[in-house]
MILOKOL-46357 format. One record per residue: residue in one letter; x, y negated, z negated of N, C-alpha, C, O in turn. Coordinates in pm, whole numbers, plus 50000, padded with zeros to 5 digits. Layout:
<nodes>
- A X Y Z X Y Z X Y Z X Y Z
...
</nodes>
This chain:
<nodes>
- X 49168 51666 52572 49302 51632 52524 49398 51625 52642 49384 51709 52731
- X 49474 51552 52647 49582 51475 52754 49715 51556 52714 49720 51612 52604
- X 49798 51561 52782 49959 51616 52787 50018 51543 52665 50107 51586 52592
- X 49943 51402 52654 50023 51302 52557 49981 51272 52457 50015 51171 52396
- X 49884 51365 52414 49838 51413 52255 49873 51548 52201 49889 51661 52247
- X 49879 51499 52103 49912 51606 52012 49853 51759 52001 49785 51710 51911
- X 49819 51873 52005 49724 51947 51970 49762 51973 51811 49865 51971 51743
- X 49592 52006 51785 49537 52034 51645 49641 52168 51620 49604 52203 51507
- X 49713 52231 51647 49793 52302 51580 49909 52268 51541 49968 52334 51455
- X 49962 52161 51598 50092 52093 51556 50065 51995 51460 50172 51962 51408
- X 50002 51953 51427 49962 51839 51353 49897 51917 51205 49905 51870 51091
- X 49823 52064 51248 49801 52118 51134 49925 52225 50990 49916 52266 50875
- X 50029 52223 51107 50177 52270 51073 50274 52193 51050 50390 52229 51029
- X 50231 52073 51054 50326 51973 50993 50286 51899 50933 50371 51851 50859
- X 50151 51841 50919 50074 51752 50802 50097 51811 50606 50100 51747 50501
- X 50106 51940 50635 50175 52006 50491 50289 51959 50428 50306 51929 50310
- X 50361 51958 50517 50529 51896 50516 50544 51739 50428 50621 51703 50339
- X 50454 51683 50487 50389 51558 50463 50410 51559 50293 50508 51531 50223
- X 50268 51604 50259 50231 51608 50136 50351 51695 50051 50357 51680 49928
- X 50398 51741 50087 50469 51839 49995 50610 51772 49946 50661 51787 49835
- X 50665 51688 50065 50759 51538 50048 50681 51466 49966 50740 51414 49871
- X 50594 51452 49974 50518 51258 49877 50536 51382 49704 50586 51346 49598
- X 50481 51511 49733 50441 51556 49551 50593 51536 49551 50638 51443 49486
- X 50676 51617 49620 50853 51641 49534 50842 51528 49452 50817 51528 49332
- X 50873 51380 49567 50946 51298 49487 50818 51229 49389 50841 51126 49325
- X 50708 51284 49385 50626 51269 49299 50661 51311 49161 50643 51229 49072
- X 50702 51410 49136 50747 51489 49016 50856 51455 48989 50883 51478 48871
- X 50970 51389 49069 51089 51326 49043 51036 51191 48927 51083 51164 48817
- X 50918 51122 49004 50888 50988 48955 50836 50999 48784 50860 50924 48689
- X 50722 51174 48795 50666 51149 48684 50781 51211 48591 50770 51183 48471
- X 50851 51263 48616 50982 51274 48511 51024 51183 48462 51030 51158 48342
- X 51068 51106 48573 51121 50927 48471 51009 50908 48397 51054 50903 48283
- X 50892 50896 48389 50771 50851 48350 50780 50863 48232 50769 50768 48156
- X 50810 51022 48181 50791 51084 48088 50899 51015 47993 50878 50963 47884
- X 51029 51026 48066 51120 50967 47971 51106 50860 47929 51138 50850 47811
- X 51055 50735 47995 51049 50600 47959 50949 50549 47924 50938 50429 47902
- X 50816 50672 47908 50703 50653 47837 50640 50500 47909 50620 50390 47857
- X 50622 50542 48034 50578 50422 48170 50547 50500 48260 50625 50550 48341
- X 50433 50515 48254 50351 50547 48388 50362 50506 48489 50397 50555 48596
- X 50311 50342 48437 50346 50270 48583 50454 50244 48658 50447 50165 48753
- X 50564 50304 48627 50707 50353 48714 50613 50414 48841 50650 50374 48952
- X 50539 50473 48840 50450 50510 48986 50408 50400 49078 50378 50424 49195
- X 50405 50283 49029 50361 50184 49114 50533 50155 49216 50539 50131 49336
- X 50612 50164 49152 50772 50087 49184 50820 50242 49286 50936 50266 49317
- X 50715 50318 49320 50770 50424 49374 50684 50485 49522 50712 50567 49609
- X 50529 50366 49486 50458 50406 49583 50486 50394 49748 50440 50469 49834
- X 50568 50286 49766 50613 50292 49911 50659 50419 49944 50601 50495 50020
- X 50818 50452 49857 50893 50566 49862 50763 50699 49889 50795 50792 49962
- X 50616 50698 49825 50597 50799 49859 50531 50844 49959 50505 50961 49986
- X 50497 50723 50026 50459 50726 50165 50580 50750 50273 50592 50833 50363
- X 50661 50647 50227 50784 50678 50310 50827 50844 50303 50866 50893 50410
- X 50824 50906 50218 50904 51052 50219 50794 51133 50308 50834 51243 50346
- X 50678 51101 50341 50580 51216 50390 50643 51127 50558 50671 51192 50658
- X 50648 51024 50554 50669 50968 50697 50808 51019 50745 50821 51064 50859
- X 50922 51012 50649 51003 51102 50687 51044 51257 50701 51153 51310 50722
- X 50932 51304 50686 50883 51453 50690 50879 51460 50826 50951 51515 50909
- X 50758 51379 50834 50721 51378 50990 50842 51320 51090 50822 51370 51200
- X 50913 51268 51092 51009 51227 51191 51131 51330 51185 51207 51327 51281
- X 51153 51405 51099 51230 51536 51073 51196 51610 51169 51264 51651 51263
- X 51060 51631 51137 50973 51755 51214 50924 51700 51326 50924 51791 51409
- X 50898 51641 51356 50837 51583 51467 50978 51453 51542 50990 51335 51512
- X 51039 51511 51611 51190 51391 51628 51150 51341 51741 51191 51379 51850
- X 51033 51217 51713 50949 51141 51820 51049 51065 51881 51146 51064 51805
- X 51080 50974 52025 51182 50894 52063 51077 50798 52125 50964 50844 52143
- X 51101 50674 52159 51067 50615 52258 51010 50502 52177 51031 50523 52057
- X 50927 50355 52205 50886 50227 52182 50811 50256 52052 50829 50180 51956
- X 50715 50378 52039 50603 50318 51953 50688 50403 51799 50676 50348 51690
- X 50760 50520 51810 50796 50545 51674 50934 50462 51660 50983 50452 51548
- X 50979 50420 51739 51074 50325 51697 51000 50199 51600 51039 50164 51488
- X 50883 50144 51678 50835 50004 51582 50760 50043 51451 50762 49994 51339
- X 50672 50182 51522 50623 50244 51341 50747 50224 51251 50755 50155 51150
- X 50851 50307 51315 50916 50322 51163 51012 50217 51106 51075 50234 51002
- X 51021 50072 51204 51115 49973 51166 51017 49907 51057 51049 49880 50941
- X 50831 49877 51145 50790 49809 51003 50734 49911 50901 50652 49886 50812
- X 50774 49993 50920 50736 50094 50783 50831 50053 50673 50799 49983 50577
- X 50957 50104 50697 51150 50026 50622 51103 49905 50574 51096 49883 50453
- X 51059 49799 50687 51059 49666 50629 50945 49688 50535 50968 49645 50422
- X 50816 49749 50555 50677 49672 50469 50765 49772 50296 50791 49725 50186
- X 50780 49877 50336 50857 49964 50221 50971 49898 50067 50948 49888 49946
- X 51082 49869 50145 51160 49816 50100 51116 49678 49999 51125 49665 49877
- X 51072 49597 50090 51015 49436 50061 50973 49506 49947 51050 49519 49851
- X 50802 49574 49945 50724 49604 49855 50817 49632 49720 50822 49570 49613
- X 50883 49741 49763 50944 49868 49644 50974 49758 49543 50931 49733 49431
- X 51103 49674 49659 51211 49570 49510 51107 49464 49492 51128 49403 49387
- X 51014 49427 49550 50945 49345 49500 50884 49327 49372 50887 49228 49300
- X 50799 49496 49344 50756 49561 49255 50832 49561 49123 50818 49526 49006
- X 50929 49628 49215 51012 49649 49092 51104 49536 49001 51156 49561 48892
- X 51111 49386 49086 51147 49302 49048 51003 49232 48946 51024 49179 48837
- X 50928 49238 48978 50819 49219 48914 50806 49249 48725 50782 49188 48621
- X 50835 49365 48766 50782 49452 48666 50854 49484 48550 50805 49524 48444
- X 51057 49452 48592 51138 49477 48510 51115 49430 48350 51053 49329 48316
- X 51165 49505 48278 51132 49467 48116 51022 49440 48075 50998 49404 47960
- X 50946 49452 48157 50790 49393 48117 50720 49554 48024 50612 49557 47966
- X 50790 49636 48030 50664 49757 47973 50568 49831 48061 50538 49823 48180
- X 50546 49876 47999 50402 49960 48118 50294 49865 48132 50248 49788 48047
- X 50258 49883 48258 50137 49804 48254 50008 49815 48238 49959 49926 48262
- X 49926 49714 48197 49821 49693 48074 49749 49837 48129 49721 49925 48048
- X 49718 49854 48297 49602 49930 48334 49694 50064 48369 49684 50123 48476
- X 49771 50096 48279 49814 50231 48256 49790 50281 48113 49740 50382 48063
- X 49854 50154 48061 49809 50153 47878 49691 50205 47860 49668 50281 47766
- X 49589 50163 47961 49441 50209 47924 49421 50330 47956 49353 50391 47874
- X 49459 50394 48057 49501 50503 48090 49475 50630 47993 49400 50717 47948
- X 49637 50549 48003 49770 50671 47881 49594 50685 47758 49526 50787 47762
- X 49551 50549 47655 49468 50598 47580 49366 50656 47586 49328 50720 47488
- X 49288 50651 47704 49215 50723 47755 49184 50913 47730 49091 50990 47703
- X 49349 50915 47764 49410 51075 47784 49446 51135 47696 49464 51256 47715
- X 49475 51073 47551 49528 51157 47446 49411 51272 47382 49288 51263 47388
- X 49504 51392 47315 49662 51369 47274 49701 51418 47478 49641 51406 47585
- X 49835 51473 47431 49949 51532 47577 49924 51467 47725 49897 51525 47830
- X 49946 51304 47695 49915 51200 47805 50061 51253 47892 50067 51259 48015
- X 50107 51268 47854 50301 51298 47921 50248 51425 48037 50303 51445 48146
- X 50160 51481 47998 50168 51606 48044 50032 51592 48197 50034 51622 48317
- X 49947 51539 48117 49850 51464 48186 49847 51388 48326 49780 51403 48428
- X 49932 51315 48296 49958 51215 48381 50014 51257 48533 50022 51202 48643
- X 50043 51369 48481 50112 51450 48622 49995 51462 48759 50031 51434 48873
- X 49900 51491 48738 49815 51531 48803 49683 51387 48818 49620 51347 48916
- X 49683 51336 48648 49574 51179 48657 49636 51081 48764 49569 51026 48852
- X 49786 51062 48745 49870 50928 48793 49942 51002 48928 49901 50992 49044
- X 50051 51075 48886 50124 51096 49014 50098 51218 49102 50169 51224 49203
- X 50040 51283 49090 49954 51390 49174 49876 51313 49284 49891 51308 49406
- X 49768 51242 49179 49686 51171 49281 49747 51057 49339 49673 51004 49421
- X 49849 51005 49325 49910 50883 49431 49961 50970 49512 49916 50951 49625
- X 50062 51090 49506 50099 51126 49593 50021 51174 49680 50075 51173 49791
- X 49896 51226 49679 49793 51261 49772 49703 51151 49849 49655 51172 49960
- X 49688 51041 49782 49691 50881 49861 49805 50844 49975 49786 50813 50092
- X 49912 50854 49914 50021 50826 50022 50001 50909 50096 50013 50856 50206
- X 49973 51036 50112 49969 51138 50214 49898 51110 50280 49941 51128 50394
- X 49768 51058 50279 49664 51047 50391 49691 50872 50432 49640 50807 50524
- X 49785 50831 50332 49787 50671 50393 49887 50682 50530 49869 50613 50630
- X 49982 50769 50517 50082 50792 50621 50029 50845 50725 50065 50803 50835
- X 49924 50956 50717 49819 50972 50858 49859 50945 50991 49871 51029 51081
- X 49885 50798 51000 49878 50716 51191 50041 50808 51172 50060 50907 51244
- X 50106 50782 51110 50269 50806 51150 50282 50978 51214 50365 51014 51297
- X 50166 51074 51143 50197 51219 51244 50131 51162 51349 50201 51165 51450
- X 50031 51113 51366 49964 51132 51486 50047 51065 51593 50065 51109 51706
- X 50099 50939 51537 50211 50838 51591 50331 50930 51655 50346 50918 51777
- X 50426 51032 51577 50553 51059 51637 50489 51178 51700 50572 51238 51769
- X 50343 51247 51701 50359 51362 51739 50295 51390 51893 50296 51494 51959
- X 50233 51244 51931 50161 51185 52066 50267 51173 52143 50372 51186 52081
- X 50277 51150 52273 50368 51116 52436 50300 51017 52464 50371 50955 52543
- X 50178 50943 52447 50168 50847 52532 50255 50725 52556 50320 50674 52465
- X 50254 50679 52688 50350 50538 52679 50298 50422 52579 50184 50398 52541
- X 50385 50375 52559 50393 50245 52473 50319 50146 52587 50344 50138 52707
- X 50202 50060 52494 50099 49987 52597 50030 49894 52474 50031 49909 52352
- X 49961 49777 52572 49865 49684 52524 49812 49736 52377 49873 49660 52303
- X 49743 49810 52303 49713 49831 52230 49827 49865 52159 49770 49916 52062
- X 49934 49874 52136 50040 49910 52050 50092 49800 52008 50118 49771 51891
- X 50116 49703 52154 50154 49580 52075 50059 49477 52048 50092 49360 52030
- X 49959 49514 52044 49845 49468 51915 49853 49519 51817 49833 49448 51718
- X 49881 49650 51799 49905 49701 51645 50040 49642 51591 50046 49630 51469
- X 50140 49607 51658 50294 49550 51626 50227 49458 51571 50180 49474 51459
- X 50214 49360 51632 50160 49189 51585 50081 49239 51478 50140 49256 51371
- X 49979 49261 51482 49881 49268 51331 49995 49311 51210 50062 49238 51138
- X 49988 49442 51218 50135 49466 51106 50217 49412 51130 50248 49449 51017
- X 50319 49338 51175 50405 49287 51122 50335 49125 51062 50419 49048 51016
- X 50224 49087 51063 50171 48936 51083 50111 49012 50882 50132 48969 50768
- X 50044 49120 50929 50009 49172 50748 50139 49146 50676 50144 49059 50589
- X 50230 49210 50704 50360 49257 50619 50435 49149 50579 50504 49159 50478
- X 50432 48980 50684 50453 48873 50644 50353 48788 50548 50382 48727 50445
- X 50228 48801 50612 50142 48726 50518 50166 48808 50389 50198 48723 50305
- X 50166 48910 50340 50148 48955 50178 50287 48899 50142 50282 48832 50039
- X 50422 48909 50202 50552 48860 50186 50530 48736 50121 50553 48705 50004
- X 50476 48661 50223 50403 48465 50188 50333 48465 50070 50380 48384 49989
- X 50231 48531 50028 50166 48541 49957 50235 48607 49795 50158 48597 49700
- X 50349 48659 49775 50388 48773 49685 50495 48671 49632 50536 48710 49523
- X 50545 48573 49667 50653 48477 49709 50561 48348 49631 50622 48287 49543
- X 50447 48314 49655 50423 48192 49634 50388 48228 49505 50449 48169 49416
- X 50295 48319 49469 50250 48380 49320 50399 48397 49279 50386 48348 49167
- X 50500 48422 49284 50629 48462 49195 50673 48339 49135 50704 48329 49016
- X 50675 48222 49242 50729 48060 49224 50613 48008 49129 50645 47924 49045
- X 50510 48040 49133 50403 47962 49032 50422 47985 48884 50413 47900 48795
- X 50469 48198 48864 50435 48243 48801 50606 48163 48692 50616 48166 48569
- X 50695 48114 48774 50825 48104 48704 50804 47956 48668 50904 47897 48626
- X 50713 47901 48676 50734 47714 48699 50678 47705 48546 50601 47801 48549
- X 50667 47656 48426 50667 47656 48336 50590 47578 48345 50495 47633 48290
- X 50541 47441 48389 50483 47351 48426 50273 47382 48460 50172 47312 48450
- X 50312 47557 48512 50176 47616 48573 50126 47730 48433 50035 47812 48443
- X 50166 47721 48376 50132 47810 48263 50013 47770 48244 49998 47653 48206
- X 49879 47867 48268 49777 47862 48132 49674 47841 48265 49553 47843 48243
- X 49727 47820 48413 49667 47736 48516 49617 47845 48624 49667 47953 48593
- X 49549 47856 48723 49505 47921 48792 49583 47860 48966 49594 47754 49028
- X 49614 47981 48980 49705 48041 49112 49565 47948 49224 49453 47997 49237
- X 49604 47827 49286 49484 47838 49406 49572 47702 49496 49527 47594 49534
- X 49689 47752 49507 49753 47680 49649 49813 47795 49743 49793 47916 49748
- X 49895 47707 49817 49926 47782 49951 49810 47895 49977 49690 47879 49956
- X 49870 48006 50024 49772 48108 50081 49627 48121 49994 49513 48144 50035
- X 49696 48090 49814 49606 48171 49766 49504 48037 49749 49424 48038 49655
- X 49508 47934 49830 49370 47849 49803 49280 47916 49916 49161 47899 49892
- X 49303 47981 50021 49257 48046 50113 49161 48171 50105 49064 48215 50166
- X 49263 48215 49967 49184 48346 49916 49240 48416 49790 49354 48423 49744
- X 49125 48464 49751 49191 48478 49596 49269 48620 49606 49310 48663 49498
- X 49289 48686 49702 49404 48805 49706 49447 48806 49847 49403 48883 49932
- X 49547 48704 49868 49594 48705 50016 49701 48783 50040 49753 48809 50149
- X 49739 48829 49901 49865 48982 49971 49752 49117 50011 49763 49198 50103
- X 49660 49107 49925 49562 49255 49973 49502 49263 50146 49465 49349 50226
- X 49523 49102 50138 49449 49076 50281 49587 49120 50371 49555 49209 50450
- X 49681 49096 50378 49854 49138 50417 49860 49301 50440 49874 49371 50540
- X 49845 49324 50309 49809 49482 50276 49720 49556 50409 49764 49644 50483
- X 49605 49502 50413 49529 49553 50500 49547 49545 50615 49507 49634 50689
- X 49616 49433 50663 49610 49396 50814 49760 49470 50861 49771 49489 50982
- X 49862 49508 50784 49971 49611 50780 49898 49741 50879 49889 49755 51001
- X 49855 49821 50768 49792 49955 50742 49661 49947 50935 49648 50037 51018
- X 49614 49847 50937 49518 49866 51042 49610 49824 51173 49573 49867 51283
- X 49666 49785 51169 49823 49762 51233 49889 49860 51286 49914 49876 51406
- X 49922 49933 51189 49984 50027 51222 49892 50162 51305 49914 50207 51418
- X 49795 50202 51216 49687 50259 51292 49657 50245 51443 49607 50333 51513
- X 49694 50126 51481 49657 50077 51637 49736 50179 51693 49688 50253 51778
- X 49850 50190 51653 49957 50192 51714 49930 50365 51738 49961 50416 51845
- X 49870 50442 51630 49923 50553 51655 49729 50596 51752 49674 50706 51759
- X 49691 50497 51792 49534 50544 51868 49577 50589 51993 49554 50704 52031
- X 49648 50493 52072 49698 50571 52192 49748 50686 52221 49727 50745 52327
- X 49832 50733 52110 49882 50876 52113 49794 50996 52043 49846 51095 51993
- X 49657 50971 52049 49582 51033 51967 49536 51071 51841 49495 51177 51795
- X 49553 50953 51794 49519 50934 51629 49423 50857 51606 49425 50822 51488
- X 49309 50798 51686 49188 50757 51637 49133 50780 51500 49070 50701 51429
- X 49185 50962 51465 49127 51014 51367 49185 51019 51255 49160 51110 51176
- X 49270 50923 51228 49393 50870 51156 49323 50723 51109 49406 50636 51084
- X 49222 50697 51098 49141 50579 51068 49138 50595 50965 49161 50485 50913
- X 49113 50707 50852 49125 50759 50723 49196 50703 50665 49173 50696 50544
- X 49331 50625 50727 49411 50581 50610 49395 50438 50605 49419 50397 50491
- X 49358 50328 50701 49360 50218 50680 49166 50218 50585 49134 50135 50500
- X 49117 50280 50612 49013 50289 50548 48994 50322 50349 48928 50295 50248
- X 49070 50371 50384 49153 50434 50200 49208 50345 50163 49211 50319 50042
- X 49272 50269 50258 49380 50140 50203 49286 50027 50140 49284 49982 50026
- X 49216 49999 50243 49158 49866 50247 49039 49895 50109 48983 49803 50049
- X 49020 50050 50079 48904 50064 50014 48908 50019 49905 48830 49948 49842
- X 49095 50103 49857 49157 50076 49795 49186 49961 49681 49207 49950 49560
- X 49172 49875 49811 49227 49735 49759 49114 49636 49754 49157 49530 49708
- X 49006 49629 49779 48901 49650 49795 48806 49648 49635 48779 49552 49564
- X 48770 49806 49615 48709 49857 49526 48752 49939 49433 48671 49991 49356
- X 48872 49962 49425 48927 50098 49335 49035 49992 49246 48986 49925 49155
- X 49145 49984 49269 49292 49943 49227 49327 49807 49218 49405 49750 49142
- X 49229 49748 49343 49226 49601 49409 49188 49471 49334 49261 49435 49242
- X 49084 49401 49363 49002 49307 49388 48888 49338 49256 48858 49252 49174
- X 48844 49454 49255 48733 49505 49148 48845 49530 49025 48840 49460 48924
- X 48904 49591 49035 49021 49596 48912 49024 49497 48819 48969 49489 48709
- X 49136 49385 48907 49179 49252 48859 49061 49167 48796 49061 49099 48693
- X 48947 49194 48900 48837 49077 48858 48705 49151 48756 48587 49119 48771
- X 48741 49228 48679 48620 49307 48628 48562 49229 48471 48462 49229 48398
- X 48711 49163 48480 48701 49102 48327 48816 48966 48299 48856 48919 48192
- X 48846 48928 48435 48913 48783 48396 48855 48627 48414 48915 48521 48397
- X 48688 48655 48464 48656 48588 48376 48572 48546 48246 48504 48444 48232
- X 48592 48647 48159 48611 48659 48030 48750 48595 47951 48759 48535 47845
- X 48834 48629 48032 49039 48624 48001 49043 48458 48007 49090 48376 47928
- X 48973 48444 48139 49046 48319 48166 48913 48246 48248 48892 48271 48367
- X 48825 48152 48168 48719 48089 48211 48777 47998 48328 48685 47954 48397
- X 48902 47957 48368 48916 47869 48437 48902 47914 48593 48880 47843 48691
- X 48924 48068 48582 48916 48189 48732 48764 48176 48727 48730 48178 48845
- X 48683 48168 48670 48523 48155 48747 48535 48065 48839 48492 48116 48942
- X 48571 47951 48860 48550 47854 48910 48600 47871 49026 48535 47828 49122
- X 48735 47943 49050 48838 47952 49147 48720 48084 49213 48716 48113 49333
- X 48665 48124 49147 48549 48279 49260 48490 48212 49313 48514 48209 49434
- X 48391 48129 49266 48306 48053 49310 48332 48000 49467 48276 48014 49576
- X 48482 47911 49398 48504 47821 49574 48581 47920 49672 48582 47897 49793
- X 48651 48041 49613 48744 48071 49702 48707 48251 49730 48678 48334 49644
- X 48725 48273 49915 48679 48364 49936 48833 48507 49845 48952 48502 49814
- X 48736 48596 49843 48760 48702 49772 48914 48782 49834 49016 48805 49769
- X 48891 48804 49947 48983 48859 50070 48995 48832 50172 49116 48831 50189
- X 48941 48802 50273 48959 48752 50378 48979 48558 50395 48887 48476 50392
- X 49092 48538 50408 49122 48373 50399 49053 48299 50493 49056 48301 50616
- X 48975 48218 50393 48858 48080 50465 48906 48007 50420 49006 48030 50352
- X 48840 47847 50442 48915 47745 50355 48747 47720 50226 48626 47736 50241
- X 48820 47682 50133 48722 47673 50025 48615 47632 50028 48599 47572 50134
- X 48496 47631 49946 48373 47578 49974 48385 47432 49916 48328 47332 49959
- X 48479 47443 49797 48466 47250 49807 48638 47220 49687 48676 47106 49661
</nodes>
């Protein structure tokens, strides 16, 4: 270990801090939850709960210099975008379907449940997704070549899902596309080009915090991508739409899954 890493005792005295910010405003979230009988109010909150463990760490850890300055500008930006995005999304719409299933899943005392099924466990996701950011403010190394490779990738993720979140919103409002399958701009490229955004963010950022000794901070772009991936992602959405909607077989067939190619025909 170098002058300009962290030691395992500082990182083990402030990684708590972390998590203990993401549960608070965790329990803030599942309160609304409870009242508005919407779980998925946890989705419109998940940036915020990464963001609160990241601002744990910059409390406690009052890093200065190039690389926690750019962590935490595209953290704000990927944050913000997401949050109102979400939440513009989602307004008046109800809970959503894959909470509904949830909530029935859990009865009876789903209200009570949910604390620990839904927002317990996101807040303990965000905790290890925030990872690069201790290792990030709590390192000295100088700002170098590999950092601004991690800049470019995340901020190039945080635009592409932007591009991508943007073109699905304009399709989804055109009255004209009703009934039709999403496969221009990005998404003829790939059938989840914000997850692909998503990912290239999160491994992005990770770069950034390797120099200052966070290699071992790989945990979170790995969770992310797994995430989106196999858990929440890609396997989610596609487990049963095409059953929903025979016209999405066709669109699997030609168009890659996550990573943007151009179609097979």
């Amino acid at each position: 270990m170098t002058g300009a890493e962290p030691s395992v005792g500082t990182l083990l005295q402030v990684a708590p801090w972390g998590l203990a910010a993401s549960a608070s405003l965790a329990l803030v979230a599942w309160a609304g939850s409870v009242l508005l009988r919407d779980a998925s109010l946890v989705d419109r909150f998940w940036s915020a709960l990464i963001g609160a463990a990241v601002l744990a760490y910059a409390v406690l850890l009052p890093a200065t210099g190039a690389r926690a300055g750019w962590m935490g500008a595209l953290l704000l930006v990927w944050a913000l975008r997401l949050a109102v995005y979400i939440s513009w999304r989602n307004w008046g719409h109800g809970e959503d379907r894959r909470y509904q299933a949830i909530r029935a899943r859990n009865q009876p005392n789903f209200a009570f449940k949910s604390l620990y099924l839904v927002f317990a466990l996101q807040a303990a996701i965000a905790w290890v997704v925030a990872m690069p950011f201790l290792a990030g403010f709590a390192g000295h190394a100088p700002f170098g070549m590999v950092d601004t490779i991690g800049v470019a990738l995340a901020a190039f993720g945080i635009g592409f899902e932007a591009v991508a979140d943007a073109q699905m919103a304009r399709f989804k409002a055109d009255p004209a596309t009703r009934g039709q399958v999403m496969d221009r701009g990005l998404w003829r490229l790939s059938r989840h080009p914000n997850y692909f955004g998503e990912a290239c963010a999160w491994w992005g950022l990770w770069l950034m915090a390797v120099p200052a000794g966070g290699a071992w901070s790989i945990v979170s772009p790995l969770v992310m991508t797994t995430l989106l991936l196999k858990v929440s992602g890609v396997a989610l959405l596609e487990q049963d739409i095409g059953e929903r909607r025979p016209a999405y077989r066709d669109y699997i067939l030609r168009t890659s899954a996550f990573v943007p190619w151009w179609p097979k025909r």
